[in-house]
C-alpha positions as CSV (number, residue, x, y, z in Angstrom):
1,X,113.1,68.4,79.0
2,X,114.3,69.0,75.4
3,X,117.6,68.6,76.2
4,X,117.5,65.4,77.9
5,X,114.8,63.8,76.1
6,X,115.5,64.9,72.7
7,X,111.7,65.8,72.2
8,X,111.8,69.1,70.0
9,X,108.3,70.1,69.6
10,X,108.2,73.1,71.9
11,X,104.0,73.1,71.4
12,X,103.7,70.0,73.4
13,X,106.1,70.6,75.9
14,X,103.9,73.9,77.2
15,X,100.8,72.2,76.3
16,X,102.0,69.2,78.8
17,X,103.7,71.7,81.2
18,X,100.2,73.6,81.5
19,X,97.9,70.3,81.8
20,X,99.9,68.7,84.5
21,X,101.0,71.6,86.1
22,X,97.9,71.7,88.4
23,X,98.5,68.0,89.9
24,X,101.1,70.2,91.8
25,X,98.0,70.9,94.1
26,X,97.9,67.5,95.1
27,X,99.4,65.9,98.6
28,X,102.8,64.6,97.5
29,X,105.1,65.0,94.5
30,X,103.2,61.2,93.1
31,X,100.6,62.5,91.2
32,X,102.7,64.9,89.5
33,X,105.5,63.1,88.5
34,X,103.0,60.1,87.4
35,X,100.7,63.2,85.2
36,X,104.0,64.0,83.7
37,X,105.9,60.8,82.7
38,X,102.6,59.6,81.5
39,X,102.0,62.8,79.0
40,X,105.3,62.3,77.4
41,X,105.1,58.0,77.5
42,X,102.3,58.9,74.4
43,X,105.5,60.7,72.6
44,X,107.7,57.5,73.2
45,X,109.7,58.9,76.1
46,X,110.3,56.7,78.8
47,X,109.3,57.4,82.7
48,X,112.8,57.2,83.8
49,X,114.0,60.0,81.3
50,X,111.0,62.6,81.9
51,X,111.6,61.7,86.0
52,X,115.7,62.5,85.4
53,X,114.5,65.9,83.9
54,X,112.1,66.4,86.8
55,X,115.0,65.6,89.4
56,X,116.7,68.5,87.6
57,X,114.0,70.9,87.1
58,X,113.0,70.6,90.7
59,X,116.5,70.9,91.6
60,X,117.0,74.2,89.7
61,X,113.6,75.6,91.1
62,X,114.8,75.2,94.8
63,X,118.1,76.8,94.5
64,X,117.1,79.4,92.3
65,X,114.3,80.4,94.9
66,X,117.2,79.8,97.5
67,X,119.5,82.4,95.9
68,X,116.6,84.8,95.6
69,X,115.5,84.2,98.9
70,X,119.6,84.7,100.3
71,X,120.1,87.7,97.9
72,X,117.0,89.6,99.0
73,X,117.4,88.5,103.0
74,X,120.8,91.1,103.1
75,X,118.1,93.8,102.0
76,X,114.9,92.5,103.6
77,X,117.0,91.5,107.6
78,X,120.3,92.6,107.2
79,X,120.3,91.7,110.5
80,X,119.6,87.8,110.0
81,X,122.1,87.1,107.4
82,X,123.1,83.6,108.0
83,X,119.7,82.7,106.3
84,X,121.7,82.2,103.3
85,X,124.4,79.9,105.3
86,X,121.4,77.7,106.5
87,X,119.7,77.5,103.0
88,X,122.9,76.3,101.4
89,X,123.4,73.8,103.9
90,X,119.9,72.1,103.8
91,X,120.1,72.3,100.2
92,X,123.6,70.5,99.4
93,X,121.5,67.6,97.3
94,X,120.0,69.9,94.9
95,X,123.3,72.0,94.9
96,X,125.2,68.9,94.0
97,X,122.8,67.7,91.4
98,X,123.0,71.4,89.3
99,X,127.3,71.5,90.2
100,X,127.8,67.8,89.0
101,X,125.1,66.9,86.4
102,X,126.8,64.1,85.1
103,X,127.4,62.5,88.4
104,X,123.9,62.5,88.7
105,X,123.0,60.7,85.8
106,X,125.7,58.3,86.6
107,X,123.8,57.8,89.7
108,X,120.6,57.0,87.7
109,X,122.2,54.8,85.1
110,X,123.5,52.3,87.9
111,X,119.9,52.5,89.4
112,X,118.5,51.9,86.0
113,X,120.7,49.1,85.1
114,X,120.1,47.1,88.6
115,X,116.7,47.3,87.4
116,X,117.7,46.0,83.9
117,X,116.6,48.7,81.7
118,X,118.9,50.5,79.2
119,X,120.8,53.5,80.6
120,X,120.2,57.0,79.6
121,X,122.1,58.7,77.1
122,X,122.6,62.0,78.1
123,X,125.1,64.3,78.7
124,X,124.6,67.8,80.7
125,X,127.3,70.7,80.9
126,X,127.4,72.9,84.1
127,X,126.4,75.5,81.5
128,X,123.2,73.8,80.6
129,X,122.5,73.9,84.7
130,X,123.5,76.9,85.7
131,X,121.7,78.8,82.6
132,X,118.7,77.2,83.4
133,X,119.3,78.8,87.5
134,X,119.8,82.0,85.6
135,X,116.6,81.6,84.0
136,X,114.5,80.3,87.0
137,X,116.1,83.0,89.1
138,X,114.1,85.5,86.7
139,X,111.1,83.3,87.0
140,X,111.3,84.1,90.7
141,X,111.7,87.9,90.5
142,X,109.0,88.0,87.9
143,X,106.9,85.8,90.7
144,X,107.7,88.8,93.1
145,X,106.9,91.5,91.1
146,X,103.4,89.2,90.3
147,X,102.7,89.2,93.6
148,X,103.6,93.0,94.2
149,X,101.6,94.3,91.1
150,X,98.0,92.1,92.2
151,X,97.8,93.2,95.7
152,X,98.8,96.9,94.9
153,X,96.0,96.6,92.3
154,X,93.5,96.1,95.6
155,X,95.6,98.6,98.1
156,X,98.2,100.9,97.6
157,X,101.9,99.7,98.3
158,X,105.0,101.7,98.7
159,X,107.1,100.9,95.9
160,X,110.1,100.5,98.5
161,X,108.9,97.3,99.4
162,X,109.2,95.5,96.0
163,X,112.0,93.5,96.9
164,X,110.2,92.2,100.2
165,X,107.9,90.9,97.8
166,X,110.7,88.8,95.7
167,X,112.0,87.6,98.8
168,X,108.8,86.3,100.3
169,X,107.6,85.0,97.1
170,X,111.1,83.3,97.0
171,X,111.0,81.6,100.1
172,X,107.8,80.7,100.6
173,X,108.1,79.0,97.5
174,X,111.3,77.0,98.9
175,X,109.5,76.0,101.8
176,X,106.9,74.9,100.0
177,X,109.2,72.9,97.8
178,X,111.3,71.3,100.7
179,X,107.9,70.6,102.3
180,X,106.2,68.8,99.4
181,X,109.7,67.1,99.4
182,X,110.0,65.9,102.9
183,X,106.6,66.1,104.6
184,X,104.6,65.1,101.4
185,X,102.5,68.5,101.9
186,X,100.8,70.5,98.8
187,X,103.5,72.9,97.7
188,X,100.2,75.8,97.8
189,X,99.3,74.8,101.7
190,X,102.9,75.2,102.9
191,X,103.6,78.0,100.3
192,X,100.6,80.2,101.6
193,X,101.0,79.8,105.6
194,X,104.4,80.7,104.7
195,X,103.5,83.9,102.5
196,X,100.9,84.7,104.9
197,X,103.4,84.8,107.5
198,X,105.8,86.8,106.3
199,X,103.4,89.4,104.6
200,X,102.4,89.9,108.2
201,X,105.8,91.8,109.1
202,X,104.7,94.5,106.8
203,X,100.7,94.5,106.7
204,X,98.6,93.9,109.5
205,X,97.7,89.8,109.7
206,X,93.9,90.3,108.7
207,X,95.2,91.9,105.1
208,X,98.0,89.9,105.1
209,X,95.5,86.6,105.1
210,X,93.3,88.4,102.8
211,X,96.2,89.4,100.2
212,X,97.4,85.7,100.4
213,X,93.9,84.0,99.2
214,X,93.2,86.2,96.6
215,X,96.7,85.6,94.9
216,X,96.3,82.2,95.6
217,X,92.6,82.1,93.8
218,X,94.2,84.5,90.8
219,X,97.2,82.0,90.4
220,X,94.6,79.1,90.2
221,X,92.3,80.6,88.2
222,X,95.1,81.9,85.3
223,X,96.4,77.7,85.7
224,X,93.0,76.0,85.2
225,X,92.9,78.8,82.0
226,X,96.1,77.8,80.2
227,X,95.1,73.9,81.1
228,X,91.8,74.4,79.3
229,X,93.2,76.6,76.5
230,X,95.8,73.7,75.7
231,X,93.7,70.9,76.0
232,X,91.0,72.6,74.0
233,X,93.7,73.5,71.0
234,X,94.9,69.9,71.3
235,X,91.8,68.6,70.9
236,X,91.0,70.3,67.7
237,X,95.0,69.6,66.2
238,X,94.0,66.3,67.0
239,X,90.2,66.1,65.2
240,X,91.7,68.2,62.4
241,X,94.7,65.3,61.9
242,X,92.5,62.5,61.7
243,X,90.2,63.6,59.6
């Protein structure tokens, strides 16, 4: 968002990350695209610039999870490797978007100037898009190891099936993704039938349904913490400005 935008105040872009993050809970991508563009319209950005940096953001989360999700599959089914041929093939949009950045915005700009608003100034290297992969991709293995480390805290897990726990953290998230996407579904209803059915290859399905729900609850619970902590410190910036 920085680097298309131009905003530089790292503070708010967590703080604004945090707060709206949870109107990904909601039916459809609308109510989290509108919390969003309308946190940073009070810093002067407009919609179409924060919804550009969404189209990219979201774009870099799915093929991130996607590469995880292929990567891990050769460990996970070695014998089912054309999971990675399949992926790559539903996700040529997003793949194109991340390859040729400034095709993309090229794409907006004529959209934006049918509508007779002022185009966007912004220019994105491949290096900007495939660093920010790079990064997501760690955001995804750290998401395994999350996932790993919580239910091992409530039953004991061989440590040999880590990377299962990347890989369905990976694609469960994808399908989640692509199903908010497509089927306007919340990313966490898709996300957890997905997670609970994978989880059922290695644990039975009752502890499999159980392990699901109470990482679901622990994710929610550590969101609604970091929206209230943010809101709560942005309240008192804001009461300590004005007066």
């Amino acid at each position: 968002m920085k680097t298309v935008s131009g905003f530089h105040s790292y503070w708010n872009h967590i703080r604004i990350y945090c707060v709206t993050n949870v109107a990904q809970r909601l039916p459809t991508l609308f109510p989290y695209l509108s919390a969003r563009s309308e946190a940073y319209v009070n810093y002067g950005i407009p919609p179409q610039v924060t919804l550009t940096a969404m189209a990219m953001e979201i774009s870099i989360t799915i093929v991130s999870a996607a590469i995880v999700a292929g990567v891990m599959s050769f460990y996970v089914h070695p014998s089912q490797n054309n999971l990675a041929i399949i992926v790559v093939i539903l996700l040529l949009i997003p793949i194109s978007i991340i390859t040729f950045p400034n095709k993309f915005i090229e794409v907006i700009n004529k959209i934006i100037i049918k509508q007779k608003r002022m185009p966007l100034v912004i220019k994105l290297s491949k290096f900007n898009t495939f660093s920010w992969v790079a990064l997501f991709i760690l955001i995804w293995l750290n998401s395994g190891l999350f996932y790993y480390l919580l239910i091992n805290s409530i039953n004991n897990i061989p440590k040999e099936k880590l990377l299962y726990f990347i890989f369905f953290s990976a694609l469960s998230g994808l399908v989640g993704w692509i199903g908010q996407l497509l089927f306007f579904m919340p990313i966490p209803a898709l996300r957890q039938i997905t997670m609970i059915y994978l989880m059922s290859t290695i644990v039975p399905m009752p502890l499999a349904v159980a392990f699901t729900l109470f990482s679901r609850v622990c994710v929610m619970v550590f969101e609604l913490m970091w929206a209230t902590i943010f809101t709560f410190l942005y309240y008192l910036k804001t009461k300590f400005i004005i007066r």
